[in-house]
NUMAR-220175 format. One record per residue (C-alpha): x, y, z. Coordinates in steps of 0.05 Angstrom, whole numbers. Example, Ala and Ser with C-alpha at 12.3 -4.5 7.8 and 13.67 -1.06 7.14 Angstrom:
BEGIN
+--------+--------+--------+
:     px :     py :     pz :
+--------+--------+--------+
:    246 :    -90 :    156 :
:    273 :    -21 :    143 :
+--------+--------+--------+
END
This chain:
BEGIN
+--------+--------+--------+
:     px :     py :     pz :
+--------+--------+--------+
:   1707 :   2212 :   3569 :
:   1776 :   2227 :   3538 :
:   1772 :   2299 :   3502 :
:   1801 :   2270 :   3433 :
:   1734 :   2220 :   3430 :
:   1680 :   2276 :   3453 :
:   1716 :   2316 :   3402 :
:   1712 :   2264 :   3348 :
:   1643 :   2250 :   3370 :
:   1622 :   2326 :   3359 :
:   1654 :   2321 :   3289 :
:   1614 :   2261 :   3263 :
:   1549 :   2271 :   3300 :
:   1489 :   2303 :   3264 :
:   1460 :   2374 :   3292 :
:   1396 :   2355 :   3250 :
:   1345 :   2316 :   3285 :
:   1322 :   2289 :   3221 :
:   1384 :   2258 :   3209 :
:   1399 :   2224 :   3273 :
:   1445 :   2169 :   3266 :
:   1444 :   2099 :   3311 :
:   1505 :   2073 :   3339 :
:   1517 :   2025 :   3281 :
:   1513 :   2078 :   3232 :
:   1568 :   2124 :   3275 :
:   1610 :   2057 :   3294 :
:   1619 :   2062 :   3221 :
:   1639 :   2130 :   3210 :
:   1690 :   2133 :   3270 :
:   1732 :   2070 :   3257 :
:   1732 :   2090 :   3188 :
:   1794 :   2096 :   3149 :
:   1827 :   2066 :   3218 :
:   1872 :   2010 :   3226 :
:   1843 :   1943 :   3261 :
:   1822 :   1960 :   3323 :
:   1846 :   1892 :   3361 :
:   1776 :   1890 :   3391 :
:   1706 :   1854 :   3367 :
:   1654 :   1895 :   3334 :
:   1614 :   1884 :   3398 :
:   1671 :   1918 :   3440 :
:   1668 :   1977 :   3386 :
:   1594 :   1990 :   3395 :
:   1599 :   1984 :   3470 :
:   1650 :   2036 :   3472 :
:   1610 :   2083 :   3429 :
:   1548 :   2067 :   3470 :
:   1580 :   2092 :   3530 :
:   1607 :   2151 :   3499 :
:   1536 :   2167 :   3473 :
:   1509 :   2155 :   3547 :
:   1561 :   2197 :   3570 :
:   1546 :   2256 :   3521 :
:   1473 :   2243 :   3535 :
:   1475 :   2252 :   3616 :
:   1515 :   2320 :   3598 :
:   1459 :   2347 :   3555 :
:   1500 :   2340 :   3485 :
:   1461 :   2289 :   3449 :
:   1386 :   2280 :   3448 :
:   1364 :   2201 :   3440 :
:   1303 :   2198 :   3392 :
:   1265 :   2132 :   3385 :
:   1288 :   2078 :   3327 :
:   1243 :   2081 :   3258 :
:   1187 :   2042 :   3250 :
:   1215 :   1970 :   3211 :
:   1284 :   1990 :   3226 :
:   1334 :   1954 :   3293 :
:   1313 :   1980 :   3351 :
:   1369 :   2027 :   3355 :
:   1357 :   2096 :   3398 :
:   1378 :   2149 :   3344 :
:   1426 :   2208 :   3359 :
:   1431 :   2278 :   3344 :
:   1473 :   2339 :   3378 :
:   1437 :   2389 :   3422 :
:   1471 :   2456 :   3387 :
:   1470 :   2497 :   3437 :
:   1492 :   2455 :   3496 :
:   1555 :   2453 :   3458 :
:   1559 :   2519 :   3459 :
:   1559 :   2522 :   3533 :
:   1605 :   2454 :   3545 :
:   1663 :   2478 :   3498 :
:   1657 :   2560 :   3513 :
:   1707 :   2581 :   3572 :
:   1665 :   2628 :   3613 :
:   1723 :   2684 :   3605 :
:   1724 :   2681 :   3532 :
:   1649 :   2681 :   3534 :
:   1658 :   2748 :   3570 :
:   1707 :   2774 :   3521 :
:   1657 :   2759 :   3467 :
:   1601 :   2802 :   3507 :
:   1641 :   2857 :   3523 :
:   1659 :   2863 :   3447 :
:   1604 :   2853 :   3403 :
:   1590 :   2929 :   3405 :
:   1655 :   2937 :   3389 :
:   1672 :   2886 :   3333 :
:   1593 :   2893 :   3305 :
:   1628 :   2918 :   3234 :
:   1673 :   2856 :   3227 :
:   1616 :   2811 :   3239 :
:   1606 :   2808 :   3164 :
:   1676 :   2765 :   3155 :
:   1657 :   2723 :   3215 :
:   1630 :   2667 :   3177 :
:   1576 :   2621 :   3203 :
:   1599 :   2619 :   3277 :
:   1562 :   2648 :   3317 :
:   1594 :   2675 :   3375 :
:   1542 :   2714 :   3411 :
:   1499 :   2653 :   3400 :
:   1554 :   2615 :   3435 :
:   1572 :   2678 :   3488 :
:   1500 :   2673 :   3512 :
:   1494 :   2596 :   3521 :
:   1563 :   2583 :   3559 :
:   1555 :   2570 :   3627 :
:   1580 :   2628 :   3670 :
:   1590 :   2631 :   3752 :
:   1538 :   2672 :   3795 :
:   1607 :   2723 :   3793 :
:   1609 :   2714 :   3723 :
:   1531 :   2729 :   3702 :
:   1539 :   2797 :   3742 :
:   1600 :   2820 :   3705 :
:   1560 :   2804 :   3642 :
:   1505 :   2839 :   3667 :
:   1534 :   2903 :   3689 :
:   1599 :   2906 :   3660 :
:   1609 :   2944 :   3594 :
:   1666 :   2965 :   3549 :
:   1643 :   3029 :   3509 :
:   1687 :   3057 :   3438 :
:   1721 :   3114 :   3454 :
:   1693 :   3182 :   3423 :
:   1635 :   3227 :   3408 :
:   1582 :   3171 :   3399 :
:   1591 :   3178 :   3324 :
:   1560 :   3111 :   3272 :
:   1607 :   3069 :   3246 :
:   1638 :   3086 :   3188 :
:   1593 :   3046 :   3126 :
:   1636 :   2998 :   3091 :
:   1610 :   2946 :   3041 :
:   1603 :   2869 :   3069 :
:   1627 :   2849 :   3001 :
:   1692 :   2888 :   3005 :
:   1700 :   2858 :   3080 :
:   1692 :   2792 :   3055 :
:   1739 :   2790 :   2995 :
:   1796 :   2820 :   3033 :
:   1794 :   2758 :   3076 :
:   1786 :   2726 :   3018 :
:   1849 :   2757 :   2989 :
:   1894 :   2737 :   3058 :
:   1866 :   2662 :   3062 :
:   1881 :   2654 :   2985 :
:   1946 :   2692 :   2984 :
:   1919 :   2727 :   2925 :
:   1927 :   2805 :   2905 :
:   1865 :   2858 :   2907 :
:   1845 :   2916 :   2853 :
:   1821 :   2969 :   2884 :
:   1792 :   3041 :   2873 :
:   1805 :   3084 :   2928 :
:   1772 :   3156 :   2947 :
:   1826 :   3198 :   2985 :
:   1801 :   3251 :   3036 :
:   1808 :   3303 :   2987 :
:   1761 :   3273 :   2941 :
:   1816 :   3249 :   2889 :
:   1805 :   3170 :   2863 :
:   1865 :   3132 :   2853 :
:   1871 :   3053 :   2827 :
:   1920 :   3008 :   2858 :
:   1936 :   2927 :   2866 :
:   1948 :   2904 :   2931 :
:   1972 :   2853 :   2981 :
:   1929 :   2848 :   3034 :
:   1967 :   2840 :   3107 :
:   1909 :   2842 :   3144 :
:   1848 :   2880 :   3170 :
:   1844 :   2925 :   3233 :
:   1783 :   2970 :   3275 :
:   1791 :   3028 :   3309 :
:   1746 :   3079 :   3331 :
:   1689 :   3065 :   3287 :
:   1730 :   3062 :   3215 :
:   1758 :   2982 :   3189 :
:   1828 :   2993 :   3152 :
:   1860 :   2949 :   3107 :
:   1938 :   2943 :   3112 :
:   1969 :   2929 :   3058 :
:   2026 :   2945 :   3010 :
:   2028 :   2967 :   2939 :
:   2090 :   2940 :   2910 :
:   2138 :   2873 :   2920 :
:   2180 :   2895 :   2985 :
:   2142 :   2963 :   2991 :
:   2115 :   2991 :   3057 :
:   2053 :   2969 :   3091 :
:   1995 :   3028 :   3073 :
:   1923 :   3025 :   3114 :
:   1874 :   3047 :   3082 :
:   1800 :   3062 :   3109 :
:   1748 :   3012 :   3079 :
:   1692 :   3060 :   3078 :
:   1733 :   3093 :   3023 :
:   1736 :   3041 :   2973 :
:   1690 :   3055 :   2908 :
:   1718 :   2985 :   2887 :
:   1751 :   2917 :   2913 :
:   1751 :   2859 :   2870 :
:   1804 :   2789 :   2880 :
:   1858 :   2782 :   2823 :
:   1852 :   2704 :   2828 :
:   1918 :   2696 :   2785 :
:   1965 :   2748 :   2819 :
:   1999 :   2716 :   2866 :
:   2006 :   2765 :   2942 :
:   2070 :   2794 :   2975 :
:   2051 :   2752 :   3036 :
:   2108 :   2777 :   3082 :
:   2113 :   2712 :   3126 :
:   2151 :   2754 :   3179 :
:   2092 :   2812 :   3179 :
:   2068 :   2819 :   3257 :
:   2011 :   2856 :   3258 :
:   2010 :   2876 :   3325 :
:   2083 :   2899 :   3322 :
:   2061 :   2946 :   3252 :
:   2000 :   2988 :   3292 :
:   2046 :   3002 :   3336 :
:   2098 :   3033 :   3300 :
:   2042 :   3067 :   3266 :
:   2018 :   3087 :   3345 :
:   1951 :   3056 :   3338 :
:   1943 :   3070 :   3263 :
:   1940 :   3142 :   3284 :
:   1965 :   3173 :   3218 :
:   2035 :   3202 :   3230 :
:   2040 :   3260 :   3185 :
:   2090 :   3252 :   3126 :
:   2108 :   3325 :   3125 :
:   2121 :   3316 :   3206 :
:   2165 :   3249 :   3208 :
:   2205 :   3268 :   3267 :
:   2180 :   3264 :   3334 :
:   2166 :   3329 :   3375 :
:   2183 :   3361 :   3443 :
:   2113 :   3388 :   3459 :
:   2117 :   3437 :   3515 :
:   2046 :   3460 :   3539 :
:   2025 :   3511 :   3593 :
:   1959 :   3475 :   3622 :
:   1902 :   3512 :   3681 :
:   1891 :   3475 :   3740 :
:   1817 :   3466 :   3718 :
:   1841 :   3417 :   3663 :
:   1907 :   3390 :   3685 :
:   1868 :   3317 :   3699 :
:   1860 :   3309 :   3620 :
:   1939 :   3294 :   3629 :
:   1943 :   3266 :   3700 :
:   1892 :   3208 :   3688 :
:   1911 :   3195 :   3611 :
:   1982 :   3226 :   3601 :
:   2011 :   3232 :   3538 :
:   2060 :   3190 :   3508 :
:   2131 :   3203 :   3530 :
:   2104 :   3244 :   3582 :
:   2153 :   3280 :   3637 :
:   2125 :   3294 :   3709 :
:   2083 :   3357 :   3709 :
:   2105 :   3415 :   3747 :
:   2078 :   3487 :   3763 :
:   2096 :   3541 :   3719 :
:   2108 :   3611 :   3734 :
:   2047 :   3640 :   3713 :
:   1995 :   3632 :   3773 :
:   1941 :   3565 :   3771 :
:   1975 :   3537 :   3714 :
:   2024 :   3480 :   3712 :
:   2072 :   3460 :   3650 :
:   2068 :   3400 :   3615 :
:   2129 :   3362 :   3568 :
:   2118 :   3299 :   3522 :
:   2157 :   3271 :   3471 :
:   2101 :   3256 :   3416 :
:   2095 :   3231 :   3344 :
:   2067 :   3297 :   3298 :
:   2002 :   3255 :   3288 :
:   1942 :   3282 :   3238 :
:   1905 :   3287 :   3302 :
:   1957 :   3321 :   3347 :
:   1928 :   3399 :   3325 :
:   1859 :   3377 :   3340 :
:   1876 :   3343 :   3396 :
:   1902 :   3418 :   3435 :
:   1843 :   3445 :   3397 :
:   1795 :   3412 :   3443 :
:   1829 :   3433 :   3505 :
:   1834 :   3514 :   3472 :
:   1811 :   3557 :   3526 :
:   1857 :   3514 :   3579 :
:   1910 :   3498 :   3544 :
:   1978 :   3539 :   3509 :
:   2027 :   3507 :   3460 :
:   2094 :   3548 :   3490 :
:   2125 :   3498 :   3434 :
:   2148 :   3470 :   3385 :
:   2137 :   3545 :   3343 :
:   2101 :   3505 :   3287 :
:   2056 :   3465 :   3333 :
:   2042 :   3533 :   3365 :
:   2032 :   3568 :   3302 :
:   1978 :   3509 :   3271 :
:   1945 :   3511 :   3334 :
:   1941 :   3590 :   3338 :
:   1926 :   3590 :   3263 :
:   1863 :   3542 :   3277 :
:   1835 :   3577 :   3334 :
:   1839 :   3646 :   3290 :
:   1801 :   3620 :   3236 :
:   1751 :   3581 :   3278 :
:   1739 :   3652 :   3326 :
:   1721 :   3682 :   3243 :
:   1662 :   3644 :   3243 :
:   1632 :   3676 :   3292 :
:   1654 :   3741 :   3272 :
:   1646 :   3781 :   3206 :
:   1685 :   3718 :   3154 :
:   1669 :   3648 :   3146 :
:   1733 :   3614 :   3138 :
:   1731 :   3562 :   3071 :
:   1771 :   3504 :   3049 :
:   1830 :   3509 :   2994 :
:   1830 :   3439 :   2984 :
:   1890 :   3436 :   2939 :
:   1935 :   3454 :   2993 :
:   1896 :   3428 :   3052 :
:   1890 :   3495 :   3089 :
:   1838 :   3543 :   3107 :
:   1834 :   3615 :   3097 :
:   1777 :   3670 :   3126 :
:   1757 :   3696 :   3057 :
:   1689 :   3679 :   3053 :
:   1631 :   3725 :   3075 :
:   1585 :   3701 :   3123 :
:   1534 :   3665 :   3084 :
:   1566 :   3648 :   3024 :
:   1580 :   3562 :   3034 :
+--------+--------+--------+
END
């Protein structure tokens, strides 16, 4: 059977056994709005009648008995899931497994299909069933929820992009402050447990993400027309935002981060190296070796040589060094006679408090 007819078929057949349809009724709905065929009516319902055969022996239609006082005509109806397994490639059926963990807080802009519906019907290789099986691809981190963002919000944003309409939104920043803005939405992108919207605030202005879970607010301005940006590439904006990793506006310009790393933690950088990373070599200083990247000044850049604190020294950039010796002092205070606290105003922390007083 030629693809273009099964596909047809598909399209005009019922999934409803109620509603079966014989092969006069469908003769009727796929020549319609056609030109003359050239060939009798008989022909026509032959040529259906094989198709339906065909589509029968292959487990996509089911063949119910005619009503009683009507032709005897066999009635048709789609077996749902079959389809799923006919028409699903067995790789992208693996794709879809390996990343329903993964894209579970988009599923509320999915619509009705239902792809792990179809990802568990599609006919897979002996090969194929074990990778399913035992193969898994796990989100990065701490084991930390998903960040909760509203199903509504998720759903007029895609909204916004299909109608090429503009968003109101209030928006909580991390320091608590709400602000109002309109937007044109650009699109919508996960990563590490969070959904961000990109977007831009102005007629020619620069893309923005913002984190959904953050939004007090989203409603669709049906009647403000979006900067839709027909040359936007998604993929080519998170990476010039390196993964949506937060580049720090105060910290534009790239850094030369020179590090002084022990033996006993020098795979951290051997198996995942930095970006821009030169080859390692020993340093002076005995069962240490020295490590040089070229790396955007990131939000998470601090924390980042935070984690690796006891094996790990910033020799520079000096104000990399200093944030990162600056941390560590104030985290060693709470577990000595001062609780650091938080001046949020100006986004620092100072060891003022006394122990017990949060």
């Amino acid at each position: 059977m030629k693809l273009e007819i099964l596909i047809k078929m598909v399209g005009l057949l019922p999934r409803d056994p109620a509603a079966a349809v014989n092969v006069r009724d469908l003769r009727d709905r796929f020549y319609a709005g056609d030109a003359a065929t050239g060939i009798k009516l008989s022909s026509e319902l032959t040529n259906l009648r094989r198709a339906l055969n065909e589509m029968e022996r292959l487990g996509l239609v089911k063949a119910l008995p005619a009503l009683a006082g009507m032709e005897r005509l066999p009635r048709y109806h789609l077996v749902e899931h079959k389809l799923y397994s006919y028409f699903m490639h067995s790789q992208v059926a693996l794709g879809v497994h390996w990343s329903q963990r993964l894209l579970a807080p988009l599923g509320p802009v999915a619509g009705e299909a239902d792809l792990a519906t179809m990802a568990a019907q599609a006919r897979l290789s002996r090969r194929e069933q074990t990778l399913r099986d035992h193969v898994r691809v796990v989100p990065d981190g701490i084991g930390r929820a998903f960040a909760s963002v509203s199903d509504e919000h998720l759903r007029t944003a895609v909204e916004a992009l299909e109608a090429g309409r503009m968003i109101h939104v209030e928006y909580t920043k991390s320091d608590g402050s709400t602000v109002e803005a309109e937007l044109s939405v650009l699109g919508l992108a996960q990563k590490d447990g969070s959904i961000y919207l990109i977007a831009t605030r102005s007629m020619g202005g620069d893309p923005v993400h913002y984190a959904m879970h953050r939004l007090r607010s989203l409603s669709l301005l049906h009647r403000r027309p979006a900067d839709l940006r027909s040359g936007f590439n998604i993929d080519a904006y998170i990476e010039s935002q390196h993964q949506l990793a937060h580049v720090r506006h105060d910290r534009p310009i790239p850094v030369r981060l020179e590090l002084l790393v022990q033996d006993c933690a020098l795979f951290h950088f051997r198996e995942r190296p930095l970006p821009g990373q030169e080859p390692i070599v020993p340093a002076a200083r005995e069962g240490w070796h020295r490590v040089t990247a070229t790396v955007r000044h990131t939000v998470m850049l601090v924390p980042f040589l935070w984690s690796h604190a006891p094996y790990v020294e910033v020799v520079g950039p000096a104000s990399v060094r200093a944030e990162v010796a600056d941390g560590i002092r104030k985290a060693a205070a709470l577990y000595g006679s001062t609780v650091p606290t938080c001046e949020a105003q100006e986004g620092k922390v100072t060891a003022t408090a006394e122990r017990g007083e949060r």
